[in-house]
C-alpha positions as CSV (number, residue, x, y, z in Angstrom):
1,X,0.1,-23.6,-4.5
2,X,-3.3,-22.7,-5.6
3,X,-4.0,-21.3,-2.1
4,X,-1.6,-18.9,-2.2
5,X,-1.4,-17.2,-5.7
6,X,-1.9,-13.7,-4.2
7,X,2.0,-14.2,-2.6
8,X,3.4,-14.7,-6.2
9,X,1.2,-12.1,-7.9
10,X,2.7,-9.4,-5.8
11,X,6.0,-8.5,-7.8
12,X,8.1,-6.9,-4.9
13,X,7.2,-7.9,-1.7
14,X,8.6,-5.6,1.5
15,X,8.1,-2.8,-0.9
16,X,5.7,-1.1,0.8
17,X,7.1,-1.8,4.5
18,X,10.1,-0.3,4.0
19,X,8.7,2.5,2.3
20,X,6.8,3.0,5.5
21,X,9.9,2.6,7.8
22,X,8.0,-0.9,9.8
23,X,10.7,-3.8,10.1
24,X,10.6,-6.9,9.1
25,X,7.1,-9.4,10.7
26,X,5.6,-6.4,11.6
27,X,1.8,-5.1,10.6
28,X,1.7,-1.5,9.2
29,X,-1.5,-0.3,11.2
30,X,-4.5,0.3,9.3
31,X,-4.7,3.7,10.5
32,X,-1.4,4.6,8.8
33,X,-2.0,3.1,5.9
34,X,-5.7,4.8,5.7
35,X,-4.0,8.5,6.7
36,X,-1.1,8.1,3.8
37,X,-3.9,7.2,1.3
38,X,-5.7,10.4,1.9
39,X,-3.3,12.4,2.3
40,X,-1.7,10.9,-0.9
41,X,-5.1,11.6,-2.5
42,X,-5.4,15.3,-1.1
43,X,-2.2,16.6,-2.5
44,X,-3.8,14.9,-6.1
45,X,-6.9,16.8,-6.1
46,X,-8.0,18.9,-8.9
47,X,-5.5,19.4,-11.4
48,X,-2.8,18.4,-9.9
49,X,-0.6,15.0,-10.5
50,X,1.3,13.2,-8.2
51,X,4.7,11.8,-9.6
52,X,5.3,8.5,-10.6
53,X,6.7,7.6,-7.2
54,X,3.6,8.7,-5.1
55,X,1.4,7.4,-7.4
56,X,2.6,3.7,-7.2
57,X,3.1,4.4,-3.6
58,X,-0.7,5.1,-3.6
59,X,-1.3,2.0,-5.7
60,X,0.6,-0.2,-3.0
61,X,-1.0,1.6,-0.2
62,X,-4.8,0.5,-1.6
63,X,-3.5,-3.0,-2.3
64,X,-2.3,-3.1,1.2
65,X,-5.7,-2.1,2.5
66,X,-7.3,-4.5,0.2
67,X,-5.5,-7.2,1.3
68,X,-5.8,-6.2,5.1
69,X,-9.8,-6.6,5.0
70,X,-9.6,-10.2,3.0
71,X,-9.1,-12.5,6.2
72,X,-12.5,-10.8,7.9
């Protein structure tokens, strides 16, 4: 259990997936998930605010890449 406390830390698994539109067992390529972050982070530049959607959206999107480099 101690192995894997990452898997119940994250409080809605899939979330991201089908947010993305990959099915079920598949990898979301690390290129998408880089290209969503910035463009996520382009359309918050300067004074402007994403909503509350795209910002957790950008949360789960860093987490994703986070968690994608961890194995190496």
């Amino acid at each position: 259990m101690a192995d894997k406390w990452i898997q119940g830390a994250i409080k809605r698994p899939g979330a991201l997936r089908a947010k993305m539109g990959a099915k079920e067992g598949e990898n979301i390529p690390k290129g998408e998930i880089s290209s969503k972050i910035e463009q996520l982070q382009g359309e918050a530049e300067g004074d402007k605010k994403l909503s509350a959607a795209k910002r957790t959206m950008l949360k789960q999107l860093v987490l994703a890449r986070t968690l994608g480099g961890m194995n190496k």
